[in-house]
C-alpha positions in Angstrom: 17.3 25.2 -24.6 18.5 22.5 -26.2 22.2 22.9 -27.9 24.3 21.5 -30.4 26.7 18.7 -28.9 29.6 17.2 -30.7 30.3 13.5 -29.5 33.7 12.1 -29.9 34.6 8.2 -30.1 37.5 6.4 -30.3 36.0 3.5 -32.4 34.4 2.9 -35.5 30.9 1.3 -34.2 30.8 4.0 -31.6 31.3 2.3 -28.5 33.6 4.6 -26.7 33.3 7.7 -26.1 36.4 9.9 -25.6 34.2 13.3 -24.9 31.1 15.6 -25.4 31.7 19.8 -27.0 28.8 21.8 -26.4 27.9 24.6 -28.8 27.9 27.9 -27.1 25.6 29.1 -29.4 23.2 27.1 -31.7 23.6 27.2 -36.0 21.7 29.6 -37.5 21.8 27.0 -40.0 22.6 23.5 -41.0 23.9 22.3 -44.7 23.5 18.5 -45.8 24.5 17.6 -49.1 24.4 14.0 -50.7 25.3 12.8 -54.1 25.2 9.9 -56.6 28.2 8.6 -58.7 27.7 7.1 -62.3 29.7 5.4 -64.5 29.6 4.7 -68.8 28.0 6.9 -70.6 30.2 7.0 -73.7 28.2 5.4 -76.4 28.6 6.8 -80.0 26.5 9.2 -81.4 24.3 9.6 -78.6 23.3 13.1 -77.3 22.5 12.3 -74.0 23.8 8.7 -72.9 22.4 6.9 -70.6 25.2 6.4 -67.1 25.2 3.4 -64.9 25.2 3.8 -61.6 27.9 3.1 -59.9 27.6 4.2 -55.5 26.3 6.8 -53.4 28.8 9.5 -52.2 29.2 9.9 -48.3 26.9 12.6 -47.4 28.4 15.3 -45.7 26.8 17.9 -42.9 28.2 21.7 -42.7 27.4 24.7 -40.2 28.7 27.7 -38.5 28.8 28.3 -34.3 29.8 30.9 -32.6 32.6 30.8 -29.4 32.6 33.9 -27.4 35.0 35.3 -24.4 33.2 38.4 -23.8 31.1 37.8 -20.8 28.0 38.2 -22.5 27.0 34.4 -22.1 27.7 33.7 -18.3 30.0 31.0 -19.0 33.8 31.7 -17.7 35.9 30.1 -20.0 38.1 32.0 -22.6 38.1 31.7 -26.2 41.2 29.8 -26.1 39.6 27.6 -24.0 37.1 26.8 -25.9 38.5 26.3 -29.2 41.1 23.3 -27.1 38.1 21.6 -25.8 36.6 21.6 -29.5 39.8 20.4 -31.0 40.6 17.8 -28.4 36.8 16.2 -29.6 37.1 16.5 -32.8 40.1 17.3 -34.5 42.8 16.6 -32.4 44.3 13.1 -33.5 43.0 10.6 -30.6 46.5 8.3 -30.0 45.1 5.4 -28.9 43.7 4.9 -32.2 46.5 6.8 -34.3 43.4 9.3 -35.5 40.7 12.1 -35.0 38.0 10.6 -33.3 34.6 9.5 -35.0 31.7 11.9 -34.2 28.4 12.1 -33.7 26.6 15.2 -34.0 23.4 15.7 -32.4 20.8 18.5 -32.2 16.9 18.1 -31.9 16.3 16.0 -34.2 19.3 15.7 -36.1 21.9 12.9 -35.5 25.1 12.2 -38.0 28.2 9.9 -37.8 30.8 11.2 -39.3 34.7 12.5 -39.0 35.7 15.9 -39.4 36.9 17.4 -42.9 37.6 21.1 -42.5 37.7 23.5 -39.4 37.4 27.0 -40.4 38.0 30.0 -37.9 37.4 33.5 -38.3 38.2 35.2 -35.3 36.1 39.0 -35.4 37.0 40.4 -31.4 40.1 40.8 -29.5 41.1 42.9 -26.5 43.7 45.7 -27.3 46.9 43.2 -26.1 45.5 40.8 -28.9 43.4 38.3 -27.0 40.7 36.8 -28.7 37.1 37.4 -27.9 34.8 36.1 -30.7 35.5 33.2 -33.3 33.1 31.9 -35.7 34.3 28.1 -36.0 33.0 26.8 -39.7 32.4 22.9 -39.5 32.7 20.1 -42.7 32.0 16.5 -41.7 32.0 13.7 -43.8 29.4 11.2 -43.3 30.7 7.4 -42.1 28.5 4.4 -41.4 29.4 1.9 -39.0 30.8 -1.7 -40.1 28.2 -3.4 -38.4 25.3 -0.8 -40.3 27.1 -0.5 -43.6 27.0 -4.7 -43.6 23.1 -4.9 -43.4 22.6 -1.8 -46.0 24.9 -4.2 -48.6 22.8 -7.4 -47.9 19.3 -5.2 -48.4 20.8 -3.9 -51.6 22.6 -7.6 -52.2 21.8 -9.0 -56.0 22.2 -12.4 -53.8 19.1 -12.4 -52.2 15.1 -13.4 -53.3 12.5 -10.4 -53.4 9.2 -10.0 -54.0 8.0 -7.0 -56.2 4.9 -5.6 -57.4 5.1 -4.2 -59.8 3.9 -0.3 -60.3 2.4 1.9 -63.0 6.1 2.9 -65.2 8.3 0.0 -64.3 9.2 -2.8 -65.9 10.9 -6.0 -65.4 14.0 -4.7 -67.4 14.1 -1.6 -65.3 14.0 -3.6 -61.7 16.9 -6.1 -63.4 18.9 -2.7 -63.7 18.1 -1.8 -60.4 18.5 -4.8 -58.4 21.1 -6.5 -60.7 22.6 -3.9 -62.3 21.6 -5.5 -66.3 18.3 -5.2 -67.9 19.5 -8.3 -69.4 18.3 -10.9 -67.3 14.8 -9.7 -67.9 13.8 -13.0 -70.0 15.1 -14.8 -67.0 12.9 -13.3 -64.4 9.8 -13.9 -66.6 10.3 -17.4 -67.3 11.1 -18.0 -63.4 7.5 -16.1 -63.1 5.7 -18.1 -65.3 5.2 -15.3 -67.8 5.2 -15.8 -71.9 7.5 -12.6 -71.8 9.2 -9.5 -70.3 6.8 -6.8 -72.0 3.2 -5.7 -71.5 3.1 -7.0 -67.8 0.1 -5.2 -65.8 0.8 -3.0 -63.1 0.1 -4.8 -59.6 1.6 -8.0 -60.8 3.7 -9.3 -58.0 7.3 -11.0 -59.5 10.1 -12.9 -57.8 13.5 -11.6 -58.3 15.7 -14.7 -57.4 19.4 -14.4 -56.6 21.7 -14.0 -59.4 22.6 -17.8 -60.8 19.6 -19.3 -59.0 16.8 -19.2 -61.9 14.4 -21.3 -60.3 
């Protein structure tokens, strides 16, 4: 069966790798959360104003795996053990780069590049001298996207470059200038580059050019 590994590196386009954790023990489950950030919104006498947005949040990933000392699962290692090996991955701070490593975690088909946030243990076995048998290790990792990745996202999203739209049933050529250039403003630009006698009423299907900001044609 396939498990859970945890993927340390010691640079940021995850080149090097400093070491692999294996789960024990698989998640029973996995938590991803993402979110949106907005700016504005504080126009008089509005009930509900309108927000621009402004980035997305890093997403983040979250689960629970199990270490355990008893024998049960015929590996020999203690708890102890196990918990330095996950540390030295991915908490421990890496001194060749002056920080934790960067991870990648990868199960099936999951596979997120991130660094560690919070490390949560609850330890629920011990022998009777004190000695650990059983922790539960809850995991928080941040999301982080490579320079190199993080470049081409910016240029695909990039008010600087020409694009090619058609246009679908509920948009409108104010709506993509929001979108593209972040003001519905420059709607009576992108007509005229188009050829068109305005910015309203344009059939769905219509296929518009979006030209770089300052470059009207």
């Amino acid at each position: 069966m396939k498990r859970l590994e945890i993927t340390g590196y010691s640079d940021e386009l995850f080149r090097y790798e400093t070491g692999t954790f294996t789960a024990q023990i698989n998640p029973a489950s996995v938590k991803f959360s993402k979110g949106l950030e907005y700016t504005g919104g504080d126009k008089v006498n509005v009930t509900v104003p309108s927000k621009k947005f402004e980035k997305m949040r890093a997403p983040t990933m979250s689960f629970e795996f199990i270490l355990d000392g008893t024998g049960v699962i015929p590996e020999s290692r203690t708890v102890d053990e196990y918990v330095a090996e996950f540390e030295k991955t991915a908490y421990s701070v890496n001194k060749e780069i002056h920080r934790p490593n960067y991870l990648i975690i990868s199960w099936g088909s999951f596979l997120f590049k991130g660094q560690l946030t919070t490390a949560d243990y609850e330890y629920t076995l011990f022998r009777a001298d004190g000695t650990p048998l059983r922790v539960k290790i809850s995991m928080g990792v941040e999301g982080f996207m490579d320079p190199v990745t993080e470049a081409a996202e910016v240029d695909r999203r990039s008010p600087d470059l020409s694009r090619r739209i058609r246009l679908t049933g509920g948009e409108t050529i104010a709506s993509l200038c929001h979108r593209y250039y972040g003001d519905a403003a420059y709607c009576a630009d992108v007509a005229r580059v188009n050829g068109l006698p305005g910015f309203r009423e344009v059939e769905p299907g219509t296929e518009l050019l979006f030209p770089p900001l300052g470059r009207n044609g």
